[in-house]
C-alpha positions as CSV (number, residue, x, y, z in Angstrom):
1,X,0.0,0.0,0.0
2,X,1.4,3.7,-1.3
3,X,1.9,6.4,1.5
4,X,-1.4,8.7,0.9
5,X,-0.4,11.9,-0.5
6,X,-1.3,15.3,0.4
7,X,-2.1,18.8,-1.5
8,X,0.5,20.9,-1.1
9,X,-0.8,24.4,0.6
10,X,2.0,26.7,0.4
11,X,0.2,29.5,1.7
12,X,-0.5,27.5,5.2
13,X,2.8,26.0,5.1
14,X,4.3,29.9,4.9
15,X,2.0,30.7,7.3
16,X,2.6,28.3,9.7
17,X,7.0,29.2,9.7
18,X,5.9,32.8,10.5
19,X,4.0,31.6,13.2
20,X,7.1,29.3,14.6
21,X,9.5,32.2,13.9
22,X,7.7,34.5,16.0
23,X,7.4,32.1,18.6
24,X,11.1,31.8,18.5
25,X,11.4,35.5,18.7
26,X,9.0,35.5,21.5
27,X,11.1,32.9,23.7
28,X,14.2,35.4,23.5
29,X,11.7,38.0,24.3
30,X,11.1,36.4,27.5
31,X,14.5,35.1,28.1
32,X,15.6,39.3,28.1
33,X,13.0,39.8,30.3
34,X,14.5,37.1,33.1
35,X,17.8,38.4,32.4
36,X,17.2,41.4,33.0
37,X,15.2,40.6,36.3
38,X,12.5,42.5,34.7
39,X,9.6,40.4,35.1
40,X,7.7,42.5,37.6
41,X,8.4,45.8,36.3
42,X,4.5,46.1,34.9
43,X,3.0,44.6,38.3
44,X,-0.3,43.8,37.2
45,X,-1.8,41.3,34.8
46,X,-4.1,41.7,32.1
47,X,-4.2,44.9,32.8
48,X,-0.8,47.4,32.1
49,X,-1.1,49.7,35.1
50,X,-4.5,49.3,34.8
51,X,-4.7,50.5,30.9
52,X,-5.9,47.9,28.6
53,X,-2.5,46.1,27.4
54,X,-3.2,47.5,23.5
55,X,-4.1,51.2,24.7
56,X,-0.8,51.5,27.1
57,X,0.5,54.5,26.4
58,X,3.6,54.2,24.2
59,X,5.0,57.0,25.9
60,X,5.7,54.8,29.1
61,X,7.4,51.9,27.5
62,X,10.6,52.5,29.6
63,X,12.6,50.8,31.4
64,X,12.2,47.5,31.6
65,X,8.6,48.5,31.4
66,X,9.2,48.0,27.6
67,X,11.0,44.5,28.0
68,X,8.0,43.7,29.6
69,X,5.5,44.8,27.8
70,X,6.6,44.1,24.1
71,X,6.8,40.4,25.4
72,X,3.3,40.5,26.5
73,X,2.4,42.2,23.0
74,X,4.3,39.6,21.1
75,X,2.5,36.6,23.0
76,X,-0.7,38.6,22.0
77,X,0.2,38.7,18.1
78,X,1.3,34.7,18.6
79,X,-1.6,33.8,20.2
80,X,-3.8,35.3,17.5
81,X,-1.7,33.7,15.0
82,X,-2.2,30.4,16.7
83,X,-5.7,31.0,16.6
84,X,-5.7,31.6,12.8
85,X,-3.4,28.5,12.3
86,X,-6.0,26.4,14.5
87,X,-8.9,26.8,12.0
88,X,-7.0,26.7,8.9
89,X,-5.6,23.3,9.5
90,X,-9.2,22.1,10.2
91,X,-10.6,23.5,7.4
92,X,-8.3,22.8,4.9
93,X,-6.4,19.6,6.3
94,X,-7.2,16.4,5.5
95,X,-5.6,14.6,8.0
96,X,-7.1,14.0,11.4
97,X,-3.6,14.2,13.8
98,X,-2.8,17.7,12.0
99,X,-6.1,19.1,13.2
100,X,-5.9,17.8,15.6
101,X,-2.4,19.1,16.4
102,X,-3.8,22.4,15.3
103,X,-6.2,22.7,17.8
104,X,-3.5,21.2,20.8
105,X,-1.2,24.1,19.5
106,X,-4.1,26.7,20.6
107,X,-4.4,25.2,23.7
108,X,-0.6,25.3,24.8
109,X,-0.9,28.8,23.8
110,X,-3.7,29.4,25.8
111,X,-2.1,27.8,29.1
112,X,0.8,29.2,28.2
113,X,-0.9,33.2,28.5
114,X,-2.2,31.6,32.0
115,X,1.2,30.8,33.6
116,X,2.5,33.9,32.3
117,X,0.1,35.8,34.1
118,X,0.3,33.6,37.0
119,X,3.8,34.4,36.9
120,X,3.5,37.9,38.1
121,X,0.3,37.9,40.0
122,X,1.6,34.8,42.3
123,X,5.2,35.7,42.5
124,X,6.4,32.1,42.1
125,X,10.0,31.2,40.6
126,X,8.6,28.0,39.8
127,X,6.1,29.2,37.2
128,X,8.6,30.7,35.1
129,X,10.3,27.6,34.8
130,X,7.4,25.9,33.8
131,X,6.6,28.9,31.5
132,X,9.7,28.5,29.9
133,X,9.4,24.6,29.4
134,X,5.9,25.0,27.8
135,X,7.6,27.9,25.1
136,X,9.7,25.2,24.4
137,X,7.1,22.7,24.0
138,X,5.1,25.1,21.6
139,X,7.5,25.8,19.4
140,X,8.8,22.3,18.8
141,X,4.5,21.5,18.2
142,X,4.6,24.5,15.5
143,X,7.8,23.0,14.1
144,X,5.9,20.0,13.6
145,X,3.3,21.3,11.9
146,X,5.1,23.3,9.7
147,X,6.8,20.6,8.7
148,X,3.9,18.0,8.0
149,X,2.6,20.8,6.2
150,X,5.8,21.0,3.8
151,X,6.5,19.9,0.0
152,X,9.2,18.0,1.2
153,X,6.8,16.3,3.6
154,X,4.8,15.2,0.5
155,X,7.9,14.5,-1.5
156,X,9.3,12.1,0.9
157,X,6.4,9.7,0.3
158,X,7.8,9.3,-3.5
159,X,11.1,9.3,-3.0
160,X,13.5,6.5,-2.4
161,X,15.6,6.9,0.5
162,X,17.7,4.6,2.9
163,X,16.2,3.4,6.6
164,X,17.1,6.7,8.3
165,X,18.6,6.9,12.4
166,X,16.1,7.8,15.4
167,X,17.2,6.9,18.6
168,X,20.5,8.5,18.4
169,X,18.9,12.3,17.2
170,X,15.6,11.2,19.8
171,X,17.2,10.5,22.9
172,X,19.5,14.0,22.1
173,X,16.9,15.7,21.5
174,X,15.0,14.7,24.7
175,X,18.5,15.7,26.4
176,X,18.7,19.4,25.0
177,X,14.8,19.7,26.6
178,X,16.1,18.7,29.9
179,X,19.4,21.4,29.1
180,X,16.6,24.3,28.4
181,X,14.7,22.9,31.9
182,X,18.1,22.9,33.7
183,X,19.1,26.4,32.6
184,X,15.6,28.0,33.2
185,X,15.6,26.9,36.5
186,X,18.9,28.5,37.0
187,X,17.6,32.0,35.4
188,X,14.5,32.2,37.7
189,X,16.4,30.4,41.3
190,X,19.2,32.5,41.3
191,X,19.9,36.4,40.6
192,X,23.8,35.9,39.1
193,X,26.3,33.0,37.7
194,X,26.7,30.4,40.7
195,X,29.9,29.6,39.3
196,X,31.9,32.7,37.2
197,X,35.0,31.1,35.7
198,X,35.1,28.5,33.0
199,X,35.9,26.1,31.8
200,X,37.1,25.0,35.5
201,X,34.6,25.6,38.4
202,X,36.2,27.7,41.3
203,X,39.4,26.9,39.8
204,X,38.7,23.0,39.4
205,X,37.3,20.6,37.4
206,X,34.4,19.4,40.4
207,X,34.4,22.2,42.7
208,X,34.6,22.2,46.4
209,X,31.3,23.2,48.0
210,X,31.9,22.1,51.8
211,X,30.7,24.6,54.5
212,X,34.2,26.0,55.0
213,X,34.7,26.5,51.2
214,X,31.1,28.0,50.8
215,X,31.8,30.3,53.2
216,X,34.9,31.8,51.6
217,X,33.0,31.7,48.4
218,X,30.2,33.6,49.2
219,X,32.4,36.1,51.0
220,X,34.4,36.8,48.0
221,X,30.8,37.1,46.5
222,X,29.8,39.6,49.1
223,X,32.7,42.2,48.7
224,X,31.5,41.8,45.0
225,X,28.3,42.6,45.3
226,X,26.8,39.4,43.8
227,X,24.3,37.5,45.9
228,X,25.3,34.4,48.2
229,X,25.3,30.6,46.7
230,X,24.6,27.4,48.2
231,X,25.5,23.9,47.0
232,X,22.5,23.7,45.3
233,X,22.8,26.5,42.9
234,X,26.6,24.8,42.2
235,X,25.7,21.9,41.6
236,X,22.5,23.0,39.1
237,X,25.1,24.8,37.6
238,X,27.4,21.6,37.4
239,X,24.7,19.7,35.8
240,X,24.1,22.1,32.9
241,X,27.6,21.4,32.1
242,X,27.7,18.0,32.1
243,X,24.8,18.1,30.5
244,X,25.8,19.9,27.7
245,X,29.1,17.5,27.1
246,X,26.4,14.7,26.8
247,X,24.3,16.7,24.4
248,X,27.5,18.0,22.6
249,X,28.6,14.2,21.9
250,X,25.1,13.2,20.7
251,X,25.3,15.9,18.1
252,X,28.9,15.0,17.2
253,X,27.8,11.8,16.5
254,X,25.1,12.0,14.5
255,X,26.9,14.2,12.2
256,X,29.8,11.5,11.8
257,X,27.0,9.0,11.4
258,X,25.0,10.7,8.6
259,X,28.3,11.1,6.7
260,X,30.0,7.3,7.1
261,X,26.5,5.7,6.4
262,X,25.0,8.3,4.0
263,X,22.3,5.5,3.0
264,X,21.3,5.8,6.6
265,X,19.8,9.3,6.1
266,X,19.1,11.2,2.7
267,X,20.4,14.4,1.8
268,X,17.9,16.6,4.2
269,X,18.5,14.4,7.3
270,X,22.4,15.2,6.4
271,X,22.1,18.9,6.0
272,X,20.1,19.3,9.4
273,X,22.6,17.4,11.1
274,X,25.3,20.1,9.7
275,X,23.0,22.4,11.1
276,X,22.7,21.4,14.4
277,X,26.9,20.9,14.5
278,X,27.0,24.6,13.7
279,X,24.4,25.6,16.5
280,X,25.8,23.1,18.8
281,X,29.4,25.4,18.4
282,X,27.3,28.4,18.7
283,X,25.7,27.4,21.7
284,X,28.7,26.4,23.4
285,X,30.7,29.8,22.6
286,X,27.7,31.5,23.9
287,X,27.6,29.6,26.8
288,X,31.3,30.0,27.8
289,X,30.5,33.9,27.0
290,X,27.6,34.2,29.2
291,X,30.1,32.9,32.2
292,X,32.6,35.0,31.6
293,X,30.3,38.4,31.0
294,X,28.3,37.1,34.7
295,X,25.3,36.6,32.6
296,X,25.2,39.2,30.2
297,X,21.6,40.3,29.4
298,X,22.0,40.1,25.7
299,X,24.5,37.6,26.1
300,X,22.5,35.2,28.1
301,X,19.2,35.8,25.7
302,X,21.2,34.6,22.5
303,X,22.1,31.4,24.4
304,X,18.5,30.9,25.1
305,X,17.7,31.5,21.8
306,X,20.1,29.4,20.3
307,X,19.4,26.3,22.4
308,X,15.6,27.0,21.5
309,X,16.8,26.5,17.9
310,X,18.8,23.6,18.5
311,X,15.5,21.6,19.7
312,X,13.7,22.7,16.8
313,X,16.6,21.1,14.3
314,X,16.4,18.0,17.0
315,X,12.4,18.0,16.8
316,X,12.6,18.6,12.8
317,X,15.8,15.6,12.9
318,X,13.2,12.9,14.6
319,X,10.2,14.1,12.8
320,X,11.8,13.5,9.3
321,X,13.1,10.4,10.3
322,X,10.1,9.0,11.8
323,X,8.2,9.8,8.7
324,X,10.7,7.9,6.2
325,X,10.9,5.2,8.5
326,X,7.0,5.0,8.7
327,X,7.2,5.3,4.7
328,X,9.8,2.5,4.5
329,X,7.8,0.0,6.4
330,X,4.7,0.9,4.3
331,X,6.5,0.1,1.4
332,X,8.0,-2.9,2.8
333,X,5.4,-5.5,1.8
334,X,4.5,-3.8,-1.5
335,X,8.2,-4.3,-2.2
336,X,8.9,-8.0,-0.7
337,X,5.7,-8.8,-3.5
338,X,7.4,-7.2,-6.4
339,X,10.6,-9.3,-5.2
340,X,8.7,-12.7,-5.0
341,X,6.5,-12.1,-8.3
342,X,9.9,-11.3,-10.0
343,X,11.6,-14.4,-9.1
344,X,8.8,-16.6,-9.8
345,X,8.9,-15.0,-13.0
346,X,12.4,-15.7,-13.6
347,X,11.9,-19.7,-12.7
């Protein structure tokens, strides 16, 4: 049986990138908002002290009132957008799972607006980090969409390719989620770097957090103005690192892989990986950067950004793959036919 085929939209396929894109935008909105510890700076929620968010005077967008704000304006425009998306897939898709998807996407949005909120009228660290996680989450389900909605999408059902790799690009992928958990929770726990040199942590490789050492630590921290740690906020701030060696390996190696056993992966699986080696050095650099600046506001948001892209290419990696795979073993017994008839043929 032949993978179904779909009509190409290009319109809702265009229109569905913009919406991802400005979801991208709006997660580095957000991320200069937490580093810039301006989250509060507009204290009330719908309202913008008190005005209707659209009728705030522009005037008064100063400060990290405008940081603020604007990101509440872009979730606005990406909400509506979402909205639009929702009922064009289920009027012009033919496949249930994409409506479906569609209509999932609105929803995340949705709760997404609601933790954002809850985020300033509760005062809770913990509902930024969850705020951040779901951004994360949306953008990868836009990805998906945009994808399934894609010419290439279509094209892969006609074209022959070899049996592509998925746990290798998966289980990376599921690690670089955890990284963006790991480093939000840092952002929204802790007010500066709990660990300022690098690559070596307080001058070695696994840091010494006993009492006594702490205490020296946080006075040098102290006469610096920067605000005290505990072994907690080290060893988060280990984790992200070691973290980021696993991720960096699983990259590396999916690159090599796609290029020793180029029937493994055709030539789009091979140019994403390239992709996500490039972003992978980007993200690193940055990284190392944001250390060594103590968390540089613009700094810090690019890193955020970056590693937000980076699970899009790992999202876009597994989807692709999944759906040749899925194509291969549709084609499988069509082909093992063919095979037999031929042979019995030849006899």
């Amino acid at each position: 049986m032949a993978p179904a085929h779909h009509n190409f939209n290009p319109w809702l396929n265009r229109f569905a990138w913009i919406t991802a894109a400005l979801t991208l935008f709006l997660i580095c909105s957000g991320g200069m908002v937490t580093s810039k510890g301006v989250g509060l700076a507009v204290p009330d929620w719908p309202t913008t002290f008190g005005y209707n968010m659209f009728l705030f005077p522009v005037s008064r967008w100063v400060g990290g009132i405008f940081f603020e704000h604007t990101h509440r304006l872009i979730a606005s425009m990406v909400g509506f957008l979402t909205i639009v998306l929702a009922i064009w897939l289920w009027r012009a898709e033919s496949r249930k799972w994409l409506r479906v998807l569609g209509w999932a996407g609105l929803g995340t949005v949705v709760s997404q607006g609601v933790l954002g909120g809850l985020r300033v009228t509760m005062l809770k660290d913990e509902i930024g980090i969850f705020h951040a996680l779901l951004a994360q989450a949306f953008l990868c389900l836009l990805v998906l969409i945009a994808l399934a909605t894609s010419r290439f999408w279509n094209d892969a059902n006609r074209r022959q390719i070899g049996l592509p790799f998925i746990s290798l690009p998966l289980v990376t992928t599921v690690l670089i989620y955890a990284q963006l958990g790991l480093g939000a929770t840092m952002r929204h726990q802790h007010r500066d770097l709990a660990i300022l040199d690098f690559p070596a942590a307080y001058g070695k490789v696994v840091p010494d957090v006993s009492v006594e050492n702490l205490a020296t630590i946080n006075r040098w921290r102290e006469a610096h103005a920067l605000s005290e740690v505990t072994a907690g906020h080290v060893w988060l701030q280990m984790a992200h690192r070691f973290m980021a060696v696993l991720i960096a390996a699983g990259v590396i190696a999916y690159w090599i892989k796609t290029r020793q056993r180029p029937e493994g992966a055709n030539g789009m699986l091979r140019n994403l990986s390239a992709f996500w080696l490039f972003f992978l050095a980007c993200q690193i650099t940055l990284g190392a950067w944001t250390i060594w600046s103590n968390k540089a506001a613009d700094i810090a948001t690019a890193h955020v950004g970056v590693g937000a892209s980076m699970l899009a290419l790992g999202v876009s990696i597994c989807a692709i793959a999944m759906h040749l795979r899925r194509r291969e073993q549709r084609l499988a017994p069509a082909t093992g036919q063919l095979r037999a008839q031929e042979e019995a043929h030849a006899l």
